[in-house]
N, C-alpha and C positions, 0 to 999 in steps of 0.2 A: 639383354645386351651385356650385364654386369656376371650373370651366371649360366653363360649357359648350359645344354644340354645337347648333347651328341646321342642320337638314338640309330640303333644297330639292331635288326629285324632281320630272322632265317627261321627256315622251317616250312616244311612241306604237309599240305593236303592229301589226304587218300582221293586215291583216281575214285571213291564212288561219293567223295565229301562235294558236292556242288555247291554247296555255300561256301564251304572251308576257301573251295578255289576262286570262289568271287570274291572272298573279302582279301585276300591275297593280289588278285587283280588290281581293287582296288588302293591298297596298301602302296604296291607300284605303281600305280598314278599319282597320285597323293607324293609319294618322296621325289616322283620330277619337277614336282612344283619349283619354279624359280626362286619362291620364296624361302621354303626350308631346304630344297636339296644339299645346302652345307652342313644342314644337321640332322638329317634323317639319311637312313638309305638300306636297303633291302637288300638281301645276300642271298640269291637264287642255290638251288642242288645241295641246300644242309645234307649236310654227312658227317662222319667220324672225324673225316681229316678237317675240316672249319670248325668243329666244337672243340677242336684243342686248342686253338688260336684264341675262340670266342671265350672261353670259362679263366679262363686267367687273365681277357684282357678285359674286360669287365670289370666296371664299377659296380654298379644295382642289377640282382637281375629280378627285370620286373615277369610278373607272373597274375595274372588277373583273368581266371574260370569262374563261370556262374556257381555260385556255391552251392550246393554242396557236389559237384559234379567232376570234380577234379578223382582221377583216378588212384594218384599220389603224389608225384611232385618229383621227381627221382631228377629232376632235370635242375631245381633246387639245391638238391642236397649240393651236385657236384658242384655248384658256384661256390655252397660255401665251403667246400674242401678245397675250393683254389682262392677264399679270401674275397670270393665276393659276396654282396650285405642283399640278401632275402628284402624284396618291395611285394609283397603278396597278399589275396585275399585269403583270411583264417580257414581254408579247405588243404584237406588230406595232410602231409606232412608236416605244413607249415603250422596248420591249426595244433598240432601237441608238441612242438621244439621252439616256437616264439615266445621268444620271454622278456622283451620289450627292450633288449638291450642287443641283439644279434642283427638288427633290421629292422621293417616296418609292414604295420599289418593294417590291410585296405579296407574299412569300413563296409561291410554287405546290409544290402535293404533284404534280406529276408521274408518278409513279412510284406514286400509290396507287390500286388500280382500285374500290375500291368507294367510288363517286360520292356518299356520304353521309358518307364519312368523312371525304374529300378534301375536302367543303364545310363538315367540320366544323373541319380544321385552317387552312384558307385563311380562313375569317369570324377563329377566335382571333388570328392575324397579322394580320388588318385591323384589327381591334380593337386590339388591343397598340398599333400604329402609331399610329394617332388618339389612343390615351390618353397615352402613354406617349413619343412622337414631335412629329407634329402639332400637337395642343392642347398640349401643353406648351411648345413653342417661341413657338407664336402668344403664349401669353400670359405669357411670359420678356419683359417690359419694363424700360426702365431708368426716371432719375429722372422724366423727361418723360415718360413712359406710353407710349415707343415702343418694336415690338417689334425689335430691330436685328438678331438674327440674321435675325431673318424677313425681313424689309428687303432684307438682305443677299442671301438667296435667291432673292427676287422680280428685285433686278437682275440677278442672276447667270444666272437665268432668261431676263430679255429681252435680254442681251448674247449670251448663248450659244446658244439654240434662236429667238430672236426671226429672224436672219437665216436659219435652214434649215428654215424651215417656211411660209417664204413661196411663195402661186402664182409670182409672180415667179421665185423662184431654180426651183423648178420646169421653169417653161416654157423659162428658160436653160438649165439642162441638158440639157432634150431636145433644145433645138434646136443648140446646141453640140456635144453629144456622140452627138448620135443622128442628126438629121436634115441637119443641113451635113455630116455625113462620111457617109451613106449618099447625097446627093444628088450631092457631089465623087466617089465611090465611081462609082454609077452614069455620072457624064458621061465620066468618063476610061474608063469599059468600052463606051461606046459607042464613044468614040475612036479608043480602039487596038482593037478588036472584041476585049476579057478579055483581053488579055494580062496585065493588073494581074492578075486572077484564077490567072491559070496560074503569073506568076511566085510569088504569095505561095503557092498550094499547093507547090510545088518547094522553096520555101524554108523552108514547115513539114516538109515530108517530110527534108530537110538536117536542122534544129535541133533535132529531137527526140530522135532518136535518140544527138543529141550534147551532151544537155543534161544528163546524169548527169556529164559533166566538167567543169561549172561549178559557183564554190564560193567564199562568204567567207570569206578566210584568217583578215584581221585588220581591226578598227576602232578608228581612235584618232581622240580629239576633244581632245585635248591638255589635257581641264580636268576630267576628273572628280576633284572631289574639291575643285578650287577654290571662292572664292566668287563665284559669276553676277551679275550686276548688269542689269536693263531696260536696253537697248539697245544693250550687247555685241553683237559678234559673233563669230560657232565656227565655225572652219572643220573639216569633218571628212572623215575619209582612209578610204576602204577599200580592200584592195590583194585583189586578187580573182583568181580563176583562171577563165580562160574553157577553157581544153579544143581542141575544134580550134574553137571558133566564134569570131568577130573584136566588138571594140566595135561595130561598123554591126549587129550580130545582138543584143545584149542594151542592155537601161536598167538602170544602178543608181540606187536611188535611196534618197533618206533621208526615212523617214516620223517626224514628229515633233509633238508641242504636248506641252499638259495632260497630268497622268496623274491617274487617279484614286485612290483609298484602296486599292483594287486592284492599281494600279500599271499599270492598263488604261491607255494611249493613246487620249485623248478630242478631238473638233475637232481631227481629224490633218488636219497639211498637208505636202503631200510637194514637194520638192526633186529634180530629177535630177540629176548627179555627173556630171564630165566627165574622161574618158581624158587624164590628165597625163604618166603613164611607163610604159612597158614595161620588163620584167625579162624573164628567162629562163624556156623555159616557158611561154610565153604567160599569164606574171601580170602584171597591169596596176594599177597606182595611180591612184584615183580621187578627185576631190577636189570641194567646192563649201563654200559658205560660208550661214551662215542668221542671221536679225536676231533676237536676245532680243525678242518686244515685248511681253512682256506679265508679270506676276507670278505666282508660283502652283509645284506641283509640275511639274517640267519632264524629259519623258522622250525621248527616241529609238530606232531600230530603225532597217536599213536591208533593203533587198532587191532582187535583181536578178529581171527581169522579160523575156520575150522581146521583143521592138520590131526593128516592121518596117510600114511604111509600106504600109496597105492592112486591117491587123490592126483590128478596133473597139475596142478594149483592151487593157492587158496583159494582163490576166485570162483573154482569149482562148482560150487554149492550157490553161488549165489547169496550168501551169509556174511557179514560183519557187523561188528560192532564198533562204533566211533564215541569218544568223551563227550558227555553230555554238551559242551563249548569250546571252542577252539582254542587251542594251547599254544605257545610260543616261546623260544628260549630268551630273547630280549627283546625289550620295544625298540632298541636303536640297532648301531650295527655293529657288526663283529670286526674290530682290527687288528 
């Protein structure tokens, strides 16, 4: 009575979903009730023209698939391009852009196989969340009747997931990382008739086998422990052992932003390192420098990666190397 909740349901069933369309049935029974009808109510013939109305006039948009079954969430993203706050279980989009501060993420039993049980503990954690979470924040106003942390969330929402859930960035990536280097790929194999192809097999058949000798000895950033300030900058050092493989054969690199309550690395952006000194041994000192720009808990990590011009990634290969323990630029946070 002191907070309530206004719930707004649309969406349609495939003519051959027969469950889909009984729980939907059901769903309209259910919001005739004389008891909730002022606060529930079902929006029959979802289409284009009602999700323009709905994604902007939305507070939460809640979202709860059997996990892992969600195919992605695309219906997510657009709430939060219009400022509304992600209520969802940790599947498909939502599970790698949550980062405890954009929304709320719905507890999954995983692990419990009888399907009645599972939807009995996962409904209690949705609920919890909404009562206890959700509604309460919403309605946490100060003297103006505004809600600020909410406020706070919504931008932090469109600052953070507004730019990576764009078709835009999208269609950039593919054609950046997928289709200009598979079509550079292809002209230079017509060229040289694969030689690009022969030498990068040769040269994975070399790296592999000599990739158990490469290894972060040490990382120093020279300031953990200091006070960080927005628009410093850190330079930081890894001194690394490459084995019999040369700098032209590996990327180090520094993965760094946000961390979350986790201590998770969120909106990572990565830095390569460039070969400054050799020591004995084939250890090498790497070095590069990065801009504070932003406020907040501020973490890092670094990694070396195979790299070799012809590769689609580093990831490639299947191969990295990470610092013997986790590294971090301060224990507190960045102001």
């Amino acid at each position: 009575p002191t907070r309530p909740i206004q719930l707004v349901i649309a969406g349609k069933a495939h003519p051959a979903d027969d469950g889909g369309k009984r729980l939907i049935q059901e769903l309209v029974q259910f919001a005739d009730d004389p008891a909730v009808r002022h606060r529930i109510v079902f929006l029959p013939d979802y289409d284009i023209g009602m999700a323009t109305v709905l994604y902007p006039g939305c507070d939460v948009w809640l979202n709860n698939p059997l996990r892992p079954l969600e195919a992605c969430g695309t219906s997510g993203m657009k709430a939060a391009l219009n400022g509304g706050l992600n209520l969802s279980v940790l599947d498909g989009w939502w599970d790698e852009m949550y980062d405890g501060q954009n929304g709320w993420a719905i507890p999954t039993a995983d692990g419990v196989d009888d399907p009645d049980r599972r939807d009995d503990l996962e409904a209690a954690a949705l609920y919890d969340l909404l009562e206890n979470n959700a509604t309460a924040r919403f309605y946490d106003v100060d003297a103006e009747g505004l809600p600020q942390r909410w406020i706070e969330m919504v931008r932090h929402t469109l600052q953070t997931l507004g730019p990576q859930v764009l078709a835009s960035r999208m269609l950039h990536d593919y054609v950046t990382r997928l289709y200009t280097p598979a079509a550079q790929a292809a002209r230079a194999a017509s060229a040289d008739r694969h030689e690009l192809s022969r030498s990068l097999a040769a040269w994975k058949a070399r790296v592999r086998p000599a990739w158990s000798g490469v290894a972060v000895e040490h990382v120093d950033a020279g300031v953990v422990g200091d006070d960080l300030l927005v628009g410093q900058s850190v330079t930081v050092r890894v001194f690394a052992a490459l084995g019999q493989l040369t700098p032209d054969d590996v990327c180090v690199q520094l993965v760094y932003g946000r961390v979350d309550a986790g201590d998770t690395i969120v909106a990572q952006q990565v830095a390569t390192l460039a070969p400054v000194e050799t020591f004995e041994g084939n250890r090498w000192r790497y070095e590069g420098t990065v801009d504070l720009d932003r406020t907040g808990s501020f973490g890092y990590t670094v990694r070396i990666l195979p790299c070799q011009n012809g590769l689609a990634s580093g990831a490639e290969m299947g191969l990295q190397v990470l610092p013997p323990e986790t590294v971090g630029l301060a224990e507190g946070d960045l102001r």
